[in-house]
Backbone of each chain as ProteinMPNN parsed JSONL, in Angstrom:
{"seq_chain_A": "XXXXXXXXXXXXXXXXXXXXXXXXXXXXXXXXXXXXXXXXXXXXXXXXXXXXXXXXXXXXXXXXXXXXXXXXXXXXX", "coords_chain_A": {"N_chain_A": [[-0.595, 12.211, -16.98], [1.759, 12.442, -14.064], [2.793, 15.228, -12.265], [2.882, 18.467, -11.495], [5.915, 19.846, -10.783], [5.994, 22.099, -8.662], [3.639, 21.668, -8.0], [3.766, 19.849, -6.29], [5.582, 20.507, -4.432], [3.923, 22.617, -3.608], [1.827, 21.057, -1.719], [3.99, 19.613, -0.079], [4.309, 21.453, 1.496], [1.711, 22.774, 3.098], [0.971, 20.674, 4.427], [3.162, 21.013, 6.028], [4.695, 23.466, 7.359], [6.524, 24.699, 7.565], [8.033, 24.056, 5.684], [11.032, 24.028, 3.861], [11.027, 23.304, 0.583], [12.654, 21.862, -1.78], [12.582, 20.848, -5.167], [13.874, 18.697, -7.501], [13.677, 18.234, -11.167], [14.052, 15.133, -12.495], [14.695, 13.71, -15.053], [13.963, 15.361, -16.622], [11.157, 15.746, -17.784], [8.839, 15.67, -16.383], [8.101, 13.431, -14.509], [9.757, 12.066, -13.251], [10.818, 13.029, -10.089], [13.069, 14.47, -7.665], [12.862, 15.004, -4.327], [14.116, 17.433, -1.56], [13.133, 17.782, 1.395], [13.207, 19.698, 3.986], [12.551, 20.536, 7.165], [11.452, 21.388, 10.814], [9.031, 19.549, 11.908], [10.613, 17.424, 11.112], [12.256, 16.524, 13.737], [12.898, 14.659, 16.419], [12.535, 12.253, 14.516], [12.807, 8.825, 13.223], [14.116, 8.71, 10.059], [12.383, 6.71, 8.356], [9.804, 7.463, 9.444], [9.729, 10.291, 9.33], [9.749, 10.435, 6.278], [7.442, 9.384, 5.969], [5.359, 11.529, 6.924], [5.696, 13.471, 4.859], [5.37, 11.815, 2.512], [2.661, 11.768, 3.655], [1.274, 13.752, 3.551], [1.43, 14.333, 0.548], [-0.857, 12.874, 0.055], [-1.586, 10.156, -0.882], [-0.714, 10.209, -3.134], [1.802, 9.751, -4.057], [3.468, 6.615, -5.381], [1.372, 6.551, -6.809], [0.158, 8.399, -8.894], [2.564, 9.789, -8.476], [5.15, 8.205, -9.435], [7.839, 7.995, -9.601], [9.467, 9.408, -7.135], [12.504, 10.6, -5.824], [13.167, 10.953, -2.521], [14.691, 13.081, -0.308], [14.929, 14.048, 3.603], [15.613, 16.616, 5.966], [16.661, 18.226, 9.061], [16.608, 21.772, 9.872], [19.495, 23.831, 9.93]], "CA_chain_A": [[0.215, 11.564, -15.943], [2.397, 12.974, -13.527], [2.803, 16.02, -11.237], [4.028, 19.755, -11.879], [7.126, 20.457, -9.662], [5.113, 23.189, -7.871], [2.18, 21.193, -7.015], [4.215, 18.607, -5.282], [5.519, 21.736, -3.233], [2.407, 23.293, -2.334], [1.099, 20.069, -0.868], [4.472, 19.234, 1.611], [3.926, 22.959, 2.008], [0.252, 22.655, 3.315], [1.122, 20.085, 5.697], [4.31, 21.708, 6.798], [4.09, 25.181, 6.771], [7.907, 25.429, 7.4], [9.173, 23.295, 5.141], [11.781, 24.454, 2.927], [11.42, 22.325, -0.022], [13.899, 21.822, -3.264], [12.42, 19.991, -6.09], [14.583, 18.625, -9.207], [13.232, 17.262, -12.171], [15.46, 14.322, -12.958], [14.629, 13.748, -16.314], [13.093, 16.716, -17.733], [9.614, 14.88, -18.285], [7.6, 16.238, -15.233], [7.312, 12.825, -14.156], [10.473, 11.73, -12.25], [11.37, 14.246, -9.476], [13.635, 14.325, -6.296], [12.445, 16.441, -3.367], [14.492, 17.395, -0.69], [12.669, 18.837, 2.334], [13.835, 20.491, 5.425], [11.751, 21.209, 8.392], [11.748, 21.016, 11.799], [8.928, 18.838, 12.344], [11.269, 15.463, 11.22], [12.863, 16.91, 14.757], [12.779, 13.226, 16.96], [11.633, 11.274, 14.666], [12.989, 8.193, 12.398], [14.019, 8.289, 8.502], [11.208, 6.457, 7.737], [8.537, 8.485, 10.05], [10.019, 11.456, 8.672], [9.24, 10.206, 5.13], [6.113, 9.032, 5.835], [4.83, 12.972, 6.918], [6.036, 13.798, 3.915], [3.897, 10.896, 1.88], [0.899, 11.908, 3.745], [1.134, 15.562, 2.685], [1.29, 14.083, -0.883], [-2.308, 12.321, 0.213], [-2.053, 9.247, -1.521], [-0.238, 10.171, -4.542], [2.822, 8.721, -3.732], [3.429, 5.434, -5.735], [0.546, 6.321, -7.721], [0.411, 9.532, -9.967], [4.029, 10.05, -8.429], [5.848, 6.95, -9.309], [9.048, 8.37, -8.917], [9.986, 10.754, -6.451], [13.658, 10.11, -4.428], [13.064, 11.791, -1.247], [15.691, 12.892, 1.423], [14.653, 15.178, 4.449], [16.862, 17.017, 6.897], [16.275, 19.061, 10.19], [16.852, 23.044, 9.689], [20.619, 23.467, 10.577]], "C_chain_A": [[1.182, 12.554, -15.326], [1.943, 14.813, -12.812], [3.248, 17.303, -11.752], [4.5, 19.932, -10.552], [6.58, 21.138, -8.24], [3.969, 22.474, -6.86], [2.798, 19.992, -6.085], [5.015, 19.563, -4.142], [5.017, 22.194, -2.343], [1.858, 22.412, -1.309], [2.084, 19.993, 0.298], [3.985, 20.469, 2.139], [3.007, 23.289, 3.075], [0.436, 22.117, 4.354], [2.041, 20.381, 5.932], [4.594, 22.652, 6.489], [6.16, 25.684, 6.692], [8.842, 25.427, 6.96], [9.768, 23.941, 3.999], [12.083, 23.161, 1.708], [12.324, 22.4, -1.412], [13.418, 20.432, -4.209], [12.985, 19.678, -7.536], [13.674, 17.826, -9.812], [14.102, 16.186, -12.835], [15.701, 14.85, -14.321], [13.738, 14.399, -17.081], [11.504, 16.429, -18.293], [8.524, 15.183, -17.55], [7.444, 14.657, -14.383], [8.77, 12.112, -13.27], [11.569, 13.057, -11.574], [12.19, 13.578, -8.104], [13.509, 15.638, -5.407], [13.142, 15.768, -2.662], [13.864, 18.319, 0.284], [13.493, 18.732, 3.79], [12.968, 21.469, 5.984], [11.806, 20.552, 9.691], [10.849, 19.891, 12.392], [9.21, 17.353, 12.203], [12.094, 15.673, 12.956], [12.661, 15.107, 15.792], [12.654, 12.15, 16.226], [12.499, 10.302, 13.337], [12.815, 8.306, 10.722], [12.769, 8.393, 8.169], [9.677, 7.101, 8.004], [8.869, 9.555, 9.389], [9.481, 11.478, 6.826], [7.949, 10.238, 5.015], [5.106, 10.196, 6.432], [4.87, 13.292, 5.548], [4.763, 13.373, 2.287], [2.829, 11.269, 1.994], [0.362, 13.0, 3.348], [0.849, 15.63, 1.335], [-0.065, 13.298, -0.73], [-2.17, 11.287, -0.932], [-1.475, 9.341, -2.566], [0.998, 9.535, -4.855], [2.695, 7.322, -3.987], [1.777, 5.174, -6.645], [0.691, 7.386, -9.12], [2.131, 9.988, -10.061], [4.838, 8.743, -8.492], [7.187, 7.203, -8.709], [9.585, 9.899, -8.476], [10.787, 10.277, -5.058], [13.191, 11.278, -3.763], [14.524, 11.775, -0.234], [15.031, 13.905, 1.452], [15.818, 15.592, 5.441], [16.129, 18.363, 7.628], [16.806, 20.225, 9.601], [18.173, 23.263, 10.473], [20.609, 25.042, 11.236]], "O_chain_A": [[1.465, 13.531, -16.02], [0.855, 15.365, -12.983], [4.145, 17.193, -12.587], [3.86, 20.106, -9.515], [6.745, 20.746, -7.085], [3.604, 22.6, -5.692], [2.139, 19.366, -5.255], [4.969, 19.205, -2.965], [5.175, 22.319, -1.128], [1.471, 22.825, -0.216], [1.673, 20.168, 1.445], [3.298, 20.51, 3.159], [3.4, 24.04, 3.967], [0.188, 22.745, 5.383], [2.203, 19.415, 6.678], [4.808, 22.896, 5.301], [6.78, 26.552, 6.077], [9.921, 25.992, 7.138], [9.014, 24.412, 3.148], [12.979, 22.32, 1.779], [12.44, 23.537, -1.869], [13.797, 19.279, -4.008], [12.628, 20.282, -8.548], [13.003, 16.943, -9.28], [14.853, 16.522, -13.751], [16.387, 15.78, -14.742], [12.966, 14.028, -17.964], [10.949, 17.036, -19.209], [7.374, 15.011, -17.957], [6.569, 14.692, -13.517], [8.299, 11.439, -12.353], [12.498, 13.704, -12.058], [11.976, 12.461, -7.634], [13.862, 16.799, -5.612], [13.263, 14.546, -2.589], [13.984, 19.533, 0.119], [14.151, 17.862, 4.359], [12.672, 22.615, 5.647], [12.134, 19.37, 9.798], [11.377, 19.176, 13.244], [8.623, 16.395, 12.706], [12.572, 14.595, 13.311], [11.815, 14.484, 15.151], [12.624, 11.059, 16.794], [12.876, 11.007, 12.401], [11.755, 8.083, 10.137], [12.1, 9.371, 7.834], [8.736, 7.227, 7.22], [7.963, 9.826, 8.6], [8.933, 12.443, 6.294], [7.318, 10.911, 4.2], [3.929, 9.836, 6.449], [3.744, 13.38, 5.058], [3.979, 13.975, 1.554], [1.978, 11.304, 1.105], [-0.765, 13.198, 2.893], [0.233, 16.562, 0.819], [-0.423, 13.03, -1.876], [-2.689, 11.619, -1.998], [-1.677, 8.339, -3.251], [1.163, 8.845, -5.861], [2.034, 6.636, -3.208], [1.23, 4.125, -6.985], [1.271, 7.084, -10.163], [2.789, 10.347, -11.037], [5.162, 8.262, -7.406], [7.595, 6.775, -7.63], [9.918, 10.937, -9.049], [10.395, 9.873, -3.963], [12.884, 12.351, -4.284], [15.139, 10.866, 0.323], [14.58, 14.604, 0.545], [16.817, 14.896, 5.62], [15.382, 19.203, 7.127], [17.584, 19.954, 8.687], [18.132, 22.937, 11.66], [21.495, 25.391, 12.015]]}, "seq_chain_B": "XXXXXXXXXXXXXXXXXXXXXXXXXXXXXXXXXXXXXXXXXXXXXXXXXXXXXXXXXXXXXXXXXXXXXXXXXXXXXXXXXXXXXXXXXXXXXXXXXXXXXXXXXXXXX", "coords_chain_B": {"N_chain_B": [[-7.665, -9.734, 2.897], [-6.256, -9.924, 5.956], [-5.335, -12.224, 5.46], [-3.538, -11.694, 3.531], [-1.681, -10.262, 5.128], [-0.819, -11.61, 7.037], [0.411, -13.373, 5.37], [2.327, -11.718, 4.523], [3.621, -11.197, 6.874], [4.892, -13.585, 7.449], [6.63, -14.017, 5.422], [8.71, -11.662, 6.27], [9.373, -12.158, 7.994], [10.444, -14.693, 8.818], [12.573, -14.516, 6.796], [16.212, -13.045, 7.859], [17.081, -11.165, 6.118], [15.026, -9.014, 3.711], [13.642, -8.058, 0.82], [11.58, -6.185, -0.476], [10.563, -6.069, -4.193], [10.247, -5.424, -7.5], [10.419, -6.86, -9.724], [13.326, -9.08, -9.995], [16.213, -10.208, -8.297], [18.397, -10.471, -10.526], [17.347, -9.502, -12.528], [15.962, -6.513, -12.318], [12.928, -4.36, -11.975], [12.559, -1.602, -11.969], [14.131, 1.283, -11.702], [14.697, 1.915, -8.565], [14.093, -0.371, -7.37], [16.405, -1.123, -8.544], [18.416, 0.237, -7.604], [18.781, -1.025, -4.746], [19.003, -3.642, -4.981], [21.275, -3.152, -5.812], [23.002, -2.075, -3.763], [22.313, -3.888, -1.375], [24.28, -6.295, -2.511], [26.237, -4.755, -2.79], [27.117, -4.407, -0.172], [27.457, -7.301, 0.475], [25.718, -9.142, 2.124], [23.867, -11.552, 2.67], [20.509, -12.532, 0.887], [16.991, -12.206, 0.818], [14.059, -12.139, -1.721], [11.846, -10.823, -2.515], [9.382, -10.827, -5.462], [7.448, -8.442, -6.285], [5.654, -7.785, -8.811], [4.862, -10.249, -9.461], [3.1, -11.264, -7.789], [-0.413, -9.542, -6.958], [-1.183, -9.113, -4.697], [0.033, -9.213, -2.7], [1.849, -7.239, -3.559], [-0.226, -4.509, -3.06], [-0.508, -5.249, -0.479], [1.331, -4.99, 1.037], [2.052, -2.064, 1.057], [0.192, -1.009, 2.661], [1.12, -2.579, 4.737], [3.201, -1.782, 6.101], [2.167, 1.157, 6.274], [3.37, 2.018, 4.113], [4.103, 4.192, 1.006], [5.641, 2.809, -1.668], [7.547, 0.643, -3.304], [10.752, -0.569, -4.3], [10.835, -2.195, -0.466], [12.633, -2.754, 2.232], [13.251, -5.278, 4.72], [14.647, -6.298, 7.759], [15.477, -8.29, 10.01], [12.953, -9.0, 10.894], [11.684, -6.521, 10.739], [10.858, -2.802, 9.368], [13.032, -1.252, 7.477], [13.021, 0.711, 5.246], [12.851, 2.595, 2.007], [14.141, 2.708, -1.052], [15.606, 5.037, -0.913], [16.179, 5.61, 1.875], [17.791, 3.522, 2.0], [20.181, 4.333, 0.358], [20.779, 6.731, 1.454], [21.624, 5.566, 4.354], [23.306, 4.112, 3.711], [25.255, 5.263, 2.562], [26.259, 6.803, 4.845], [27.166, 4.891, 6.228], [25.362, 3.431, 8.391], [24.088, 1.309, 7.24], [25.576, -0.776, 6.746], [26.073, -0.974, 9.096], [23.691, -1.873, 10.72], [23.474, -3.801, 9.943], [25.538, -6.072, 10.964], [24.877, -5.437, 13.343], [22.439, -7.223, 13.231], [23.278, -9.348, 12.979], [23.899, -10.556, 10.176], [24.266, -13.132, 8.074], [26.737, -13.734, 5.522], [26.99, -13.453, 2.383], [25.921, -16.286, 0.186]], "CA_chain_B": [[-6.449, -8.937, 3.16], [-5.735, -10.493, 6.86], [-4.595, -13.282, 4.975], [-2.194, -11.138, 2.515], [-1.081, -9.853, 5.922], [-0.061, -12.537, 7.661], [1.624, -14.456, 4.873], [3.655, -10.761, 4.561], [4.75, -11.191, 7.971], [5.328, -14.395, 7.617], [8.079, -13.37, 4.659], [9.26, -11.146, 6.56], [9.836, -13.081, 9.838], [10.932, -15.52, 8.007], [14.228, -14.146, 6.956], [16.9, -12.0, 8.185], [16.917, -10.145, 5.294], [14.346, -9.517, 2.823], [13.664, -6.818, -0.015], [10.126, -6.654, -1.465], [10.863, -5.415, -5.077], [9.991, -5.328, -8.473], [11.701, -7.708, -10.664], [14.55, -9.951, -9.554], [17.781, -9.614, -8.169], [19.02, -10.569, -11.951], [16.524, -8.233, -13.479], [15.264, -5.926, -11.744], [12.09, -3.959, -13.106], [12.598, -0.431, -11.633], [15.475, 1.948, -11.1], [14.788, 2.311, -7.519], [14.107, -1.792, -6.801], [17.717, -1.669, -8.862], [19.321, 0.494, -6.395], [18.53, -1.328, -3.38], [19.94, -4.572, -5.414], [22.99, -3.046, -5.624], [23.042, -1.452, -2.668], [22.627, -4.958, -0.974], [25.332, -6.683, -2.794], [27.307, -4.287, -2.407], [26.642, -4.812, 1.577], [27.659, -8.593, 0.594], [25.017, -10.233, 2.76], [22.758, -13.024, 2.353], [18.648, -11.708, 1.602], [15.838, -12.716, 0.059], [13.722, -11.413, -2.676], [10.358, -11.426, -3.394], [8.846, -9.968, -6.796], [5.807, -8.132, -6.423], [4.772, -7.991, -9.964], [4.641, -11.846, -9.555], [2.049, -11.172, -6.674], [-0.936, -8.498, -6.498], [-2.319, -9.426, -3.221], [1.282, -8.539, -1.68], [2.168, -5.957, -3.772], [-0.905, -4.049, -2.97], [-0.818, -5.478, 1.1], [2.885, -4.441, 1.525], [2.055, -0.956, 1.512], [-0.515, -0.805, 3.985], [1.914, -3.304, 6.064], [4.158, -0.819, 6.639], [2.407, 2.392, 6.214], [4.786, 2.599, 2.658], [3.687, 3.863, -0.483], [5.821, 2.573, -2.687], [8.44, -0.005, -3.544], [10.84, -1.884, -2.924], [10.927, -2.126, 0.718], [13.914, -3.765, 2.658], [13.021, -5.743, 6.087], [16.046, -6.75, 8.635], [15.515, -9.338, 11.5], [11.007, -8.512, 10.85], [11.573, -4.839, 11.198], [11.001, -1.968, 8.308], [14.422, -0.29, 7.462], [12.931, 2.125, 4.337], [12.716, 2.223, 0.934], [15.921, 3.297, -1.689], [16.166, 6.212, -0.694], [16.609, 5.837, 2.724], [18.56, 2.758, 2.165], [20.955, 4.997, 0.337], [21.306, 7.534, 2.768], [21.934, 5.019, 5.631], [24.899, 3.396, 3.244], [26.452, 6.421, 2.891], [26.238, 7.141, 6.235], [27.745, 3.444, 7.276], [24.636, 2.664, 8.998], [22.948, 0.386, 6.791], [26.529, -2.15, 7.331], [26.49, -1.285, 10.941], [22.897, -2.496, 11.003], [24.026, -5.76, 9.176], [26.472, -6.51, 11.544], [24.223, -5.707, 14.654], [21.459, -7.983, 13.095], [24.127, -10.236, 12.767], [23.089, -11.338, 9.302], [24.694, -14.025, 7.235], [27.096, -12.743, 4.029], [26.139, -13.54, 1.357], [27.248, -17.622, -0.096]], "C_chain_B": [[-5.817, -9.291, 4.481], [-4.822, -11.647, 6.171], [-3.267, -12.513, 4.018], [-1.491, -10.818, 3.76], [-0.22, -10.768, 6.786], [0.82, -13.816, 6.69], [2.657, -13.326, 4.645], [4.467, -11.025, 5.64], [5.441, -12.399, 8.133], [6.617, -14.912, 6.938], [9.13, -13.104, 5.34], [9.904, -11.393, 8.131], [10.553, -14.29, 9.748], [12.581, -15.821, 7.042], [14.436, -13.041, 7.126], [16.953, -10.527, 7.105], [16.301, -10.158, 3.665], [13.717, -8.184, 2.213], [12.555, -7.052, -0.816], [10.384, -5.651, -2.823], [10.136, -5.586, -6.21], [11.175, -6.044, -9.428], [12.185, -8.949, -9.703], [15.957, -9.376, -9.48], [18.628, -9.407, -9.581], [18.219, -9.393, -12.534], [15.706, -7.608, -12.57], [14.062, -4.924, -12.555], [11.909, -2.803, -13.034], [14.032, -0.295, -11.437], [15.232, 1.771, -9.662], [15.148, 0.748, -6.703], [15.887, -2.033, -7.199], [19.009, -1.073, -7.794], [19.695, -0.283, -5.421], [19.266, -2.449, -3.729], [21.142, -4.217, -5.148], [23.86, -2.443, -4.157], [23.543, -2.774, -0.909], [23.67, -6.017, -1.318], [26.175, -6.293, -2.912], [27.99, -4.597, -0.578], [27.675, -6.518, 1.712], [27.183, -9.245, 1.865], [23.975, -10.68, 1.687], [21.061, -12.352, 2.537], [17.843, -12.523, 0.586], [15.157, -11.896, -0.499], [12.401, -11.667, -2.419], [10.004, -10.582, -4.401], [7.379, -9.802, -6.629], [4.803, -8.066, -7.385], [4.429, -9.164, -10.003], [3.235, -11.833, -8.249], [0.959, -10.229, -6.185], [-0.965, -8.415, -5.469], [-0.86, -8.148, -2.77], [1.471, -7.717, -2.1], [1.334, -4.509, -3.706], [-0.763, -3.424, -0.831], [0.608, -4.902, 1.511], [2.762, -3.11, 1.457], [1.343, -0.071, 2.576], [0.098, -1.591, 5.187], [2.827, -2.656, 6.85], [3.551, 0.774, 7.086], [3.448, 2.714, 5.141], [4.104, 2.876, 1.786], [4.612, 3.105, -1.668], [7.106, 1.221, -2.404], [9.618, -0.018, -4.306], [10.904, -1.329, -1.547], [12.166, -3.107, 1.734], [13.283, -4.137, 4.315], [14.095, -6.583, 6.909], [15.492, -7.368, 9.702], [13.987, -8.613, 11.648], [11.033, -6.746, 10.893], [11.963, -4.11, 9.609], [12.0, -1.721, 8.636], [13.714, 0.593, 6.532], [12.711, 1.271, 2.79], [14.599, 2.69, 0.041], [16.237, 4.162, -1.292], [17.015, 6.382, 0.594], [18.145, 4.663, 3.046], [20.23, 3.005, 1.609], [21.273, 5.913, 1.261], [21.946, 6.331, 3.944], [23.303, 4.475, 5.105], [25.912, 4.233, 2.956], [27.095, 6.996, 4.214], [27.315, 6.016, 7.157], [27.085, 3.199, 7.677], [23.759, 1.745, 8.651], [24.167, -0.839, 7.463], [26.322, -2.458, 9.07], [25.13, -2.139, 11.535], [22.749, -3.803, 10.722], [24.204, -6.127, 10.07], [26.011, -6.618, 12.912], [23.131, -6.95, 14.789], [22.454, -9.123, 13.157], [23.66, -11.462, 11.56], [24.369, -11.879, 8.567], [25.612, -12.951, 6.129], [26.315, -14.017, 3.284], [26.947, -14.894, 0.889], [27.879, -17.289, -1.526]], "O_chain_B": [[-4.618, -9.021, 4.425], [-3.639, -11.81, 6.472], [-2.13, -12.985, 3.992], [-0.315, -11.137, 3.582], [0.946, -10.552, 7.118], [1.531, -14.75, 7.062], [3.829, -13.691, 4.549], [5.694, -11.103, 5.581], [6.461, -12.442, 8.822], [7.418, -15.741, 7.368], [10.189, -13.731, 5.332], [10.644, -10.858, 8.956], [11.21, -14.769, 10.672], [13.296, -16.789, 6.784], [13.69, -12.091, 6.89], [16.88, -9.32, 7.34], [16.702, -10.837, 2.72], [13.314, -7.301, 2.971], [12.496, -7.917, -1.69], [10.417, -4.445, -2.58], [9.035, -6.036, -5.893], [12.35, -5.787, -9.688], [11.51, -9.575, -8.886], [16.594, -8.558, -10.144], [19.366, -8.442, -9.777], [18.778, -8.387, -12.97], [14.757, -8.208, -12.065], [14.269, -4.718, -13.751], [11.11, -2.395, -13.877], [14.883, -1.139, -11.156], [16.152, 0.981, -9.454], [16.001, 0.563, -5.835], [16.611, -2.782, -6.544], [20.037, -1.604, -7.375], [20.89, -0.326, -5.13], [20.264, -2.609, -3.026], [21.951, -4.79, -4.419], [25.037, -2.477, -3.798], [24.366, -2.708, 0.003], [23.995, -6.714, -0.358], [27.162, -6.988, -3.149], [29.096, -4.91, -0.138], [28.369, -6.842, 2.675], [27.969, -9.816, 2.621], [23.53, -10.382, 0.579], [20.497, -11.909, 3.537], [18.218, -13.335, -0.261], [15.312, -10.743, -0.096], [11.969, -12.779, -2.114], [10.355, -9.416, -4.22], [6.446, -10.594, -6.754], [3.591, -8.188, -7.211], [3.446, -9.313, -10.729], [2.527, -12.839, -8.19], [1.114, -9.914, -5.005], [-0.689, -7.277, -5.089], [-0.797, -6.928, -2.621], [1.399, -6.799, -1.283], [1.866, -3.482, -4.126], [-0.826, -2.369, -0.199], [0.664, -4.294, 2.58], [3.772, -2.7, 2.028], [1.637, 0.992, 3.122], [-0.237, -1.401, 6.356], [3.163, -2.912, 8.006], [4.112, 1.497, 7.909], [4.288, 3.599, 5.305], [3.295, 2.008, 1.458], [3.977, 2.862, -2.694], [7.458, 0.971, -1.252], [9.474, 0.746, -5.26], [11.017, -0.113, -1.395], [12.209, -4.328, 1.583], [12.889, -3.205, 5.016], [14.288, -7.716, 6.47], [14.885, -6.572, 10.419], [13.854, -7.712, 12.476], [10.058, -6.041, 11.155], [12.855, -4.487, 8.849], [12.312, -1.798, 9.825], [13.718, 1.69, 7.091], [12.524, 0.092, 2.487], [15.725, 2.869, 0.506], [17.46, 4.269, -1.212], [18.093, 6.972, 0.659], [19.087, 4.791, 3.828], [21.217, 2.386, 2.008], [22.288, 5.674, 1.916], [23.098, 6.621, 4.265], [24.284, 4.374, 5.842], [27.125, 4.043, 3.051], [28.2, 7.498, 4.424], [27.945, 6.164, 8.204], [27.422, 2.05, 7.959], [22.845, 1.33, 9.364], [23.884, -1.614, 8.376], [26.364, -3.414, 9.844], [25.229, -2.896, 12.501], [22.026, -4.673, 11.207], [23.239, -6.716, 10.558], [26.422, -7.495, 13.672], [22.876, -7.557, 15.829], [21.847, -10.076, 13.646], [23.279, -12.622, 11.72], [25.382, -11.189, 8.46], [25.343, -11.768, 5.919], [25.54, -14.948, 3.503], [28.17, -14.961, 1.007], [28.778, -17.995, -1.983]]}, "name": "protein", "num_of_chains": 2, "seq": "XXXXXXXXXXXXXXXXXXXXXXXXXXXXXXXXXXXXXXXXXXXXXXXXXXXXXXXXXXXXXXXXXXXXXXXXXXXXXXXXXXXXXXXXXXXXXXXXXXXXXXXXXXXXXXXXXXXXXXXXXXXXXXXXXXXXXXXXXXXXXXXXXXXXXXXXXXXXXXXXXXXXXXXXXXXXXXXXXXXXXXXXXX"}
């Protein structure tokens, strides 16, 4: 079960080549993480659209192999 | 699944404010569904619950209703707002109240 840190990286990575991401491990277990990414293409677009790039980069794993993973994103300052 | 779909919207059209979660407001069955609890009573308005473990169909159809993977999900006057996360960010921000107050939703009795 669950994800290594890294590989939940590589993937926003993949679909956003510019994203600067920061992944904690909450609780030391591999299996509840909080990513924060920052890239420009959340640039226009709603919270939740912005999330949901994010999701799709994770292809499906989201709410399945990844149960928990808090997300915030933020534009490149 | 048309049918899981249209009794979702019909939830969610149905009241002003309504939080598809895990558990119950009293017990909630996730950290994240527990955030959003508190998050909303902290808010002190008036919402509605539904428990998805009490329901596959929906708890399956509510993520393709939105485009969401995961749960809970909070819905204001029929319209997605996010999941915890974002529903934290926006309350830190002040804009989850300010969106209360524009929806012009009920407090809480």
């Amino acid at each position: 079960m669950g994800m290594a840190a890294d590989d939940i990286a590589a993937m926003i990575k993949a679909a956003l080549p510019d994203a600067e991401v920061t992944i904690t491990d909450l609780a030391g277990d591999g299996d509840h993480y909080a990513a924060h990414v920052v890239s420009a293409a959340f640039a226009g677009k709603s919270r939740v659209a912005q999330h949901q790039l994010v999701y799709r980069a994770l292809g499906g794993r989201m709410g399945g192999e990844l149960h928990a993973l808090q997300l915030t994103t933020a534009l490149p300052t | 699944m048309s049918d899981t779909n249209s009794r979702i919207a019909e939830i969610v059209n149905g009241n002003d404010v309504v939080l598809f979660m895990k558990g119950t407001p009293l017990f909630p069955q996730c950290g994240f569904s527990s955030r959003a609890i508190a998050i909303l009573d902290h808010l002190g308005v008036d919402y509605a619950s539904v428990d998805v473990l009490q329901d596959m169909e929906i708890r399956q159809g509510i993520k393709a209703f939105s485009d969401w993977p995961t749960i809970p999900q909070l819905y204001v006057k029929g319209e997605f707002v996010g999941g915890s996360d974002i529903m934290m960010e926006m309350f830190e921000a002040g804009e989850l109240q300010q969106l209360m107050t524009e929806a012009e939703v009920k407090p809480a009795a």
